[in-house]
Backbone as JSON, one array per atom type, in Angstrom:
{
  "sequence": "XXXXXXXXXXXXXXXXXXXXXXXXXXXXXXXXXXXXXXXXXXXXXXXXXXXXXXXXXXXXXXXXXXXXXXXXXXXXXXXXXXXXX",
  "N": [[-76.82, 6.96, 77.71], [-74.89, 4.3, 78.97], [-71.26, 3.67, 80.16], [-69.17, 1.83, 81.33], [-66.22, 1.53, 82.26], [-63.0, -0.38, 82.65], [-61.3, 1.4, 85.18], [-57.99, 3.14, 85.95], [-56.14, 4.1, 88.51], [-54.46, 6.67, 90.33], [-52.41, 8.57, 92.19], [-51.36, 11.92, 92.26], [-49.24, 14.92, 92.18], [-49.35, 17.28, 94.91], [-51.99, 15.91, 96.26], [-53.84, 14.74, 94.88], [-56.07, 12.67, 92.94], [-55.88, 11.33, 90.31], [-58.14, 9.12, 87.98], [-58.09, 7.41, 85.23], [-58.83, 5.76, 81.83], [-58.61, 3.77, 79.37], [-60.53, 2.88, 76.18], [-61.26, 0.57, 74.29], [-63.34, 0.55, 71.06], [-65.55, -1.77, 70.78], [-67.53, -4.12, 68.7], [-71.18, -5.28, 69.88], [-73.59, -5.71, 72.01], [-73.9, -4.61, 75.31], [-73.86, -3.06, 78.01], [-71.0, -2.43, 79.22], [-69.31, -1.68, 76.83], [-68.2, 0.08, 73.88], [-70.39, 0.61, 71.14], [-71.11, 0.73, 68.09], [-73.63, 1.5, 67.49], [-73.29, 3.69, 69.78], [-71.5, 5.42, 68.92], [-72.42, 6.6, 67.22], [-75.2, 7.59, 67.56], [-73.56, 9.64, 68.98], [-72.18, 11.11, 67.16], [-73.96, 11.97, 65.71], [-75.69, 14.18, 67.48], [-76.58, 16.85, 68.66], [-76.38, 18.02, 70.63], [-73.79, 16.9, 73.48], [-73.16, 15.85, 76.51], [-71.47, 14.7, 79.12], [-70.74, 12.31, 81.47], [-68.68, 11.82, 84.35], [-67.72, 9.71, 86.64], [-66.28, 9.78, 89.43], [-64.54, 7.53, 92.53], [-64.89, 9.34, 94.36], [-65.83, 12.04, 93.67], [-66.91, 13.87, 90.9], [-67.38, 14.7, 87.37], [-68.94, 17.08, 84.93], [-69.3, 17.3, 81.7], [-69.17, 19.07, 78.6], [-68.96, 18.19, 75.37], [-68.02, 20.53, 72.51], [-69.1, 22.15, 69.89], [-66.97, 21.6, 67.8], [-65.52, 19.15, 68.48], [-67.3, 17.08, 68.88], [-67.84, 17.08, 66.09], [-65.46, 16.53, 64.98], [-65.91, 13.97, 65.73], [-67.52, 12.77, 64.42], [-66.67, 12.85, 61.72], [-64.44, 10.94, 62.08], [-65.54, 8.57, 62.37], [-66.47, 8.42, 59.68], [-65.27, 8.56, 58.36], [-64.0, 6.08, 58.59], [-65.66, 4.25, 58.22], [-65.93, 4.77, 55.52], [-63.25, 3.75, 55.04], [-63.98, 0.87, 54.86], [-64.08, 0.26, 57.34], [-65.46, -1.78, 60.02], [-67.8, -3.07, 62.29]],
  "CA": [[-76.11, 5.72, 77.54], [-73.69, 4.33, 80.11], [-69.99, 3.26, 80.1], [-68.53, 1.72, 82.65], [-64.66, 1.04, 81.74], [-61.98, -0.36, 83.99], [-60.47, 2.22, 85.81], [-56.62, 3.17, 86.51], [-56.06, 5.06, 89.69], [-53.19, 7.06, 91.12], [-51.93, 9.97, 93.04], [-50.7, 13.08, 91.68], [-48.83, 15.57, 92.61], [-50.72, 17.9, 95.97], [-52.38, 14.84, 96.9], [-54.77, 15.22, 93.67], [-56.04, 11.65, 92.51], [-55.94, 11.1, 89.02], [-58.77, 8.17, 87.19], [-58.26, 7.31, 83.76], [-59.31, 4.8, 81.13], [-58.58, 3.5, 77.48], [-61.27, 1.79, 76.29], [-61.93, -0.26, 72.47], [-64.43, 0.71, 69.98], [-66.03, -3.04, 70.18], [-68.88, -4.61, 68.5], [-72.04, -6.32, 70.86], [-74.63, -4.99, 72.71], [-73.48, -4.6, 76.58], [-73.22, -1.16, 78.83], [-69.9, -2.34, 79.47], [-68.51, -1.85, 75.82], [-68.8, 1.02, 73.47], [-70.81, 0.16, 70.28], [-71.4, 1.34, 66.54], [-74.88, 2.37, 67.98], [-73.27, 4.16, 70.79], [-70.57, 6.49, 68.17], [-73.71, 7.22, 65.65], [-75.48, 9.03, 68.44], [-72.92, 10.92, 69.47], [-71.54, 12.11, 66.04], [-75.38, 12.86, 65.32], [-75.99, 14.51, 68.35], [-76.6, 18.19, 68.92], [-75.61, 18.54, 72.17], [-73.29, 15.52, 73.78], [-72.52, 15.87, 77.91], [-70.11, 13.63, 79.35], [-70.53, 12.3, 83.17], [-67.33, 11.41, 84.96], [-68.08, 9.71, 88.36], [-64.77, 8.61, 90.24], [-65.24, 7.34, 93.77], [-65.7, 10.33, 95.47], [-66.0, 13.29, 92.91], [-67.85, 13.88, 89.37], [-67.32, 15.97, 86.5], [-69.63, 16.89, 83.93], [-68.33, 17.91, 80.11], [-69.91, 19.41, 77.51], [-68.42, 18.16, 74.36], [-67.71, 21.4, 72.24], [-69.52, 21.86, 68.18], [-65.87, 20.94, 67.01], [-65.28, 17.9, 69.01], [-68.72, 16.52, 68.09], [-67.57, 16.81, 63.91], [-64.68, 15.63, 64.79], [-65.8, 12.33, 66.18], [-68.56, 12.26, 63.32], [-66.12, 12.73, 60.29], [-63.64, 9.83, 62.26], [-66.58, 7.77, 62.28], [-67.33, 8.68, 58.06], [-63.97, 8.12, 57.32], [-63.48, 4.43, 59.8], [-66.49, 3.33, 57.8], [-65.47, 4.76, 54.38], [-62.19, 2.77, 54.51], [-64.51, -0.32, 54.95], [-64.16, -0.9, 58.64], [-66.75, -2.54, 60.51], [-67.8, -2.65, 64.08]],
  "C": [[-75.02, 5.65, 78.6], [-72.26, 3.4, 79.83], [-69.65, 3.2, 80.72], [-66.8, 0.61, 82.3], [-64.14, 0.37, 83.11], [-60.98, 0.36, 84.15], [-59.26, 2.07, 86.09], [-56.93, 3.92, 87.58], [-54.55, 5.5, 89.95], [-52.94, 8.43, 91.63], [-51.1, 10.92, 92.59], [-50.21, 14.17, 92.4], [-49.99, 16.61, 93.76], [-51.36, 16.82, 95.98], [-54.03, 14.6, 96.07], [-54.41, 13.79, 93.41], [-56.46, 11.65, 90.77], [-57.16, 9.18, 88.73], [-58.3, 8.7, 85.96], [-58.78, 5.76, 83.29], [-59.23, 4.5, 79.96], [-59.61, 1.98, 77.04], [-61.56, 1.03, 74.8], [-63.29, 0.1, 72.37], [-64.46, -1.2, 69.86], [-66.95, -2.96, 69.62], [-69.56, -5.12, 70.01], [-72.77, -5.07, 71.51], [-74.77, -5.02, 74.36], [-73.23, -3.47, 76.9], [-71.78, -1.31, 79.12], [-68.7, -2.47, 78.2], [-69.36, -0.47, 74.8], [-68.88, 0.29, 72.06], [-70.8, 1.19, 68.95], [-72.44, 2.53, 66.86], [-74.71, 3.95, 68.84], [-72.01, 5.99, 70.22], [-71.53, 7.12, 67.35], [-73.99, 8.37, 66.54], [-74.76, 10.1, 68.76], [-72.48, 11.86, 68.48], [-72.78, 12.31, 65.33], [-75.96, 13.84, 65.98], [-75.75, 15.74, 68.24], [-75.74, 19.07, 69.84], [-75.22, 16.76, 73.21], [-72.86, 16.35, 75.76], [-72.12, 14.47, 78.15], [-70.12, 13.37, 80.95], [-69.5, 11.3, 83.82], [-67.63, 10.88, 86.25], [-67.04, 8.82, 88.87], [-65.73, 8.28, 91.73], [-65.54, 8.32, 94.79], [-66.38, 11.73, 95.07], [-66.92, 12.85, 91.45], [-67.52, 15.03, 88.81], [-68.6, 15.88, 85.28], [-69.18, 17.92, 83.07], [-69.09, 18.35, 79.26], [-69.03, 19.55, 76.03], [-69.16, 19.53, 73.37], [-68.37, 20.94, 70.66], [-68.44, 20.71, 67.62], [-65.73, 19.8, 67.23], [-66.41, 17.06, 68.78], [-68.59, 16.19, 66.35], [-66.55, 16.32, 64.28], [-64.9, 13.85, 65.0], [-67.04, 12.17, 65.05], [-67.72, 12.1, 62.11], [-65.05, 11.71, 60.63], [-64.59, 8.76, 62.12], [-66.93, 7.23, 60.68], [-66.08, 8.16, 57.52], [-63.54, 6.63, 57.64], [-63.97, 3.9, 58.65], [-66.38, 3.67, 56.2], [-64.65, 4.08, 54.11], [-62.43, 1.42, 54.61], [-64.15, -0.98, 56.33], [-65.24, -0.89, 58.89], [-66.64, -3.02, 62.23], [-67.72, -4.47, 64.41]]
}
């Protein structure tokens, strides 16, 4: 699945560029928005990797057992307190 946020940029200390991004849990069905569909998988998911691609570099993540339950039991509890995507 792909996510394509809008990027911050800036320069960090040693001449080290920093990307970031804060992005909403929306509803709809668009690569450029993260969905209901798009949190299930991941807090069902076995094994979750994570690909980072700034403009000149890339990282790739390997979300950890814990961090995987965690985003499944935020998910159990969103939709236990009756929210909705």
């Amino acid at each position: 699945m792909t996510i394509v946020p809008d990027m911050e940029t800036d320069c960090g200390d040693g001449g080290m560029i920093w990307e970031w991004c804060d992005e909403m849990v929306i509803g709809g069905n668009t690569e450029y928005l993260i969905t209901e569909d798009f949190i299930k998988k991941i807090a069902g998911a076995k094994t979750v990797k994570v690909r980072l691609n700034g403009r000149q570099y890339y990282n790739t993540k390997t979300l950890t057992d814990a961090q995987i339950k965690s985003i499944k039991e935020t998910y159990e509890y969103y939709i236990a307190l009756g929210g909705s995507f």
